[in-house]
C-alpha positions, -999 to 999 in steps of 0.1 A, spaced: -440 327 -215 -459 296 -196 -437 278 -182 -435 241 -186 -453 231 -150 -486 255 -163 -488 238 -199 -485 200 -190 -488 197 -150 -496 172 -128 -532 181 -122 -535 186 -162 -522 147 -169 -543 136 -143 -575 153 -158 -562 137 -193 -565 106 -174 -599 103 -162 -610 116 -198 -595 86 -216 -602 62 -189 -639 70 -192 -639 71 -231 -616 38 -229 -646 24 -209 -677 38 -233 -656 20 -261 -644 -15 -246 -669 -21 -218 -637 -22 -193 -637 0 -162 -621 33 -164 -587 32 -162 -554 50 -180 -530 35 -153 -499 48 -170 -510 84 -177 -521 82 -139 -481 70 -131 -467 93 -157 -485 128 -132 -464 113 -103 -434 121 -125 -431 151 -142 -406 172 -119 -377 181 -134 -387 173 -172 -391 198 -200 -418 209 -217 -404 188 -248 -397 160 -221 -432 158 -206 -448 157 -243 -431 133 -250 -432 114 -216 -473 116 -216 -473 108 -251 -455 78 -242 -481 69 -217 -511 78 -239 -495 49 -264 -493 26 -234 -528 31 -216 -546 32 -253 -554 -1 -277 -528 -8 -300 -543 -16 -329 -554 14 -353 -592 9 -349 -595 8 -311 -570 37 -304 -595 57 -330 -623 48 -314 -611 57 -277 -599 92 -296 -628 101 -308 -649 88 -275 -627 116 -261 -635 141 -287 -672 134 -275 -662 150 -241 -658 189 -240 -640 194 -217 -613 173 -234 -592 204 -245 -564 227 -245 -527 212 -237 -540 180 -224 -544 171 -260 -514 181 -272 -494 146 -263 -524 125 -277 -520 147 -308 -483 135 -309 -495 99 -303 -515 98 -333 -486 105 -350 -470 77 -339 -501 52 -345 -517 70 -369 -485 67 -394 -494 35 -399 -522 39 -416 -520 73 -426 -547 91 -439 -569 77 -411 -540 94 -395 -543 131 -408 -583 131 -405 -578 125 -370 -555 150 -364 -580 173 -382 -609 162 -359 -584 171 -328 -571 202 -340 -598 227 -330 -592 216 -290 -553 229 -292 -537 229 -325 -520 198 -344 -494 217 -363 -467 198 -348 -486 167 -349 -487 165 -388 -453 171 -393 -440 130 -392 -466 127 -420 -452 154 -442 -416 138 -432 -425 105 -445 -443 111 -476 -449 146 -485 -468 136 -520 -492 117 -498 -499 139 -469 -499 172 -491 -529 156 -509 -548 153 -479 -541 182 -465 -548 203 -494 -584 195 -491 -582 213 -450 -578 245 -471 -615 246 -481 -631 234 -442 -654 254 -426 -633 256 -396 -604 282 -397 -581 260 -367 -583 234 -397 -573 258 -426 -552 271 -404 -533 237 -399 -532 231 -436 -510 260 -437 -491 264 -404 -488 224 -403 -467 227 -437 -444 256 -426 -405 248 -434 -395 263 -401 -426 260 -379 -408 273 -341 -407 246 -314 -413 219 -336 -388 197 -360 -382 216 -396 -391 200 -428 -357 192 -449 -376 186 -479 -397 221 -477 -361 238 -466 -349 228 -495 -380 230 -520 -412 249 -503 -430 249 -540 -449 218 -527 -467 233 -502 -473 264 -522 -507 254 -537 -520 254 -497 -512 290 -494 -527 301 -529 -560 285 -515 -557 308 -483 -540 341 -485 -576 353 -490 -590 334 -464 -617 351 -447 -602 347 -411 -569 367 -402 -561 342 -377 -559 317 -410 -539 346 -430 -518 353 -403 -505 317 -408 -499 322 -445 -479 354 -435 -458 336 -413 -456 308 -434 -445 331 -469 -418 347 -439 -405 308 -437 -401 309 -475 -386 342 -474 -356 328 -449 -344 305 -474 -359 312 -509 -362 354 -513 -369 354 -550 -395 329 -550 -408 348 -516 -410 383 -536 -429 362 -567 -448 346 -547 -462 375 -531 -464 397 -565 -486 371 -579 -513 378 -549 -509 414 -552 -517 407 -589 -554 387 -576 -556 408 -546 -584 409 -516 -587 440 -496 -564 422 -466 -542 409 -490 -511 435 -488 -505 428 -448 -504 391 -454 -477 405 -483 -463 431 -459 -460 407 -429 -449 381 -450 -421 400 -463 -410 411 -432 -377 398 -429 -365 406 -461 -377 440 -455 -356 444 -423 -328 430 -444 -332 457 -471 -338 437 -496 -346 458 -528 -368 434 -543 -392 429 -515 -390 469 -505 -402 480 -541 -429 453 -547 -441 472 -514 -440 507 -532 -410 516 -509 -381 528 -538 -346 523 -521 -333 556 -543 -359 575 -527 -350 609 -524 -348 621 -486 -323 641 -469 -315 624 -430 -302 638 -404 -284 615 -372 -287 595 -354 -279 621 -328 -267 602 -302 -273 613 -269 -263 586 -246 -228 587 -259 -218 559 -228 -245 533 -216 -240 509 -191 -262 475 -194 -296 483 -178 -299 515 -193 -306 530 -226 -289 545 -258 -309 574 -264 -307 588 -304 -325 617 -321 -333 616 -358 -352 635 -386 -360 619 -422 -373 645 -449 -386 639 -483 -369 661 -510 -389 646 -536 -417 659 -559 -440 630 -548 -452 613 -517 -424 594 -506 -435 558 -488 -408 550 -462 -392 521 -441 -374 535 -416 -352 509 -392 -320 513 -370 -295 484 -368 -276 486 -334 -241 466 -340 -232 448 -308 -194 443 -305 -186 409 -292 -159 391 -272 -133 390 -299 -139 423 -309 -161 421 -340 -196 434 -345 -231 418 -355 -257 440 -364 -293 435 -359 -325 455 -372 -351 471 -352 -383 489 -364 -386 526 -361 -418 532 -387 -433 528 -420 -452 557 -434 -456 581 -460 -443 614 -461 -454 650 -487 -427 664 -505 -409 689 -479 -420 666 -453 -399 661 -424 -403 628 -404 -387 634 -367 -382 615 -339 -359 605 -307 -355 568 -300 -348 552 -263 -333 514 -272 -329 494 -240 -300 473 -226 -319 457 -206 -303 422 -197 -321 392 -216 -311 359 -217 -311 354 -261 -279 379 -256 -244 383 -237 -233 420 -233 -198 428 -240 -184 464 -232 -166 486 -260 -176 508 -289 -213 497 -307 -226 513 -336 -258 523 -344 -273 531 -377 -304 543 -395 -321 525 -423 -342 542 -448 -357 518 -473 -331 494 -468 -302 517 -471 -284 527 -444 -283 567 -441 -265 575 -418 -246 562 -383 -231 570 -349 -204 553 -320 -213 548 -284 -199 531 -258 -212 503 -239 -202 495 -205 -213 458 -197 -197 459 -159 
């Protein structure tokens, strides 16, 4: 992942700079000059990525006018610029959000202009906060623009649970607001649009299964040909959490009839580094094809001696009656930072459909 030096750096504010100063000059007359953005370069070290957004954001607000129409106009002088693109935009982005809430839709059309140079998503998010009724309506009408980074917005802008940017309470708590954007694009022509709506219905899904699982019915029932991976991917979560609802709108019957054997462990101790090696073998007994989600949960035992399970993906596919599906998995122990190691007995399982099959002991040996 980038780290926060190659997103926002010195050399990027600096070019930000220059491009403002000019377009500050095409629209007042005054010499180029963005004297705070140039100060704010000199003083980055040592701040987040979250901290220099907000720190050249800061600047941005202090170097442009401060009245709505002469902040717009040195924006969109900027816009006139190519090469005024990619991160350097993202803290203006999150400066029209702080002018632009002001006046509001003025606001959001900006925002629109800006997002095909690096994405607005987190931009829109105050509006949304504010007054959802009001910025909903605007951004409903993104859904039908001829640019996909703006459809895109409509729908990644409105996620509940958008990563690395604040939530929306009110779409926690109720996302059937928003859900009129994603009817307008789950058939949207570009994946990189549906994608969003995938991630999006996932959101949902966190906080709202049922209406998730209708949700995603009701575009199965006025499918397009891409339509089931935006469902499948969508769904995803509830899937890994055997959720028998989302599993058979999917055609995957948790009763289906298979016999499975392990997993086999053979990596019965594992020290951290290394991996837990397991054998396994899935066959249908069934008359008819059967379509199967197979997962393994590996149950990490903590300090205090309890477990926590989490689900990894093995396959999905479908299997002929007398089919036999076999495999050997290698899960690594590699150290990562999003997890502390403890030694003592884990458990691994295997998850057909959502139900678990079958499971084995090992030992872990965190040193």
């Amino acid at each position: 992942m980038p780290t926060a030096d190659e997103l926002i750096s010195a050399d990027t504010v600096n070019d930000l700079a220059a491009r403002l100063g000019d377009a500050l000059a095409r629209t007042t007359g005054r010499p180029a000059s963005a004297p705070a953005l140039r100060a704010r370069a000199a003083t980055l070290d040592g701040l987040t990525y979250s901290g220099r957004v907000a720190a050249v954001r800061d600047a941005v607000l202090a170097d442009l006018p401060a009245d709505w129409p002469g902040f717009e106009a040195a924006v969109r002088a900027a816009l006139a610029d190519p090469g005024f693109r990619g991160w350097m935009t993202f803290p203006v982005d999150e400066a029209v959000a702080v002018r632009g809430l002001e006046v509001f839709e003025p606001g959001l059309t900006l925002l629109r202009d800006l997002t095909p140079r690096l994405t607005a998503e987190s931009a829109v998010r105050p509006f949304l906060r504010a007054d959802p009724a009001r910025a909903l309506a605007v951004v409903q009408g993104w859904t039908t623009d001829p640019d996909p980074h703006v459809r895109r917005l409509a729908s990644e802008g409105t996620r509940p649970r958008l990563p690395w940017a604040p939530q929306l309470p009110a779409f926690v708590a109720d996302p059937r607001p928003a859900l009129p954007v994603l009817d307008a694009l789950y058939r949207d022509d570009s994946e990189y649009v549906r994608r969003s709506v995938a991630n999006h219905l996932n959101d949902i899904a966190r906080d709202h299964p049922a209406l998730a699982v209708e949700t995603a019915a009701r575009w199965l029932a006025a499918a397009a040909p891409t339509t089931d991976r935006v469902v499948r991917h969508g769904l995803r979560t509830l899937v890994k959490a055997g959720s028998a609802q989302a599993l058979s709108l999917l055609g995957h019957a948790p009763d289906v009839a298979v016999a499975v054997r392990g997993p086999l462990v053979t990596t019965p101790r594992v020290a951290v580094g290394e991996y837990l090696v397991f054998e396994y073998a899935v066959t249908n007994t069934g008359r008819t094809p059967a379509h199967l989600v197979v997962d393994y949960l590996v149950h990490h035992t903590k300090a205090n001696g309890a477990r926590t399970a989490k689900v990894f993906k093995l396959t999905t596919r479908a299997l002929a009656p007398g089919e036999t599906l076999a495999g050997t998995k290698r899960h690594s122990f590699k150290p990562i930072t999003t997890r502390r190691y403890h030694s003592g007995e884990h458990l691994v399982q295997l998850q057909v459909n959502g139900r678990v099959r079958g499971e084995a002991a090992f030992s872990l040996d965190a040193g």
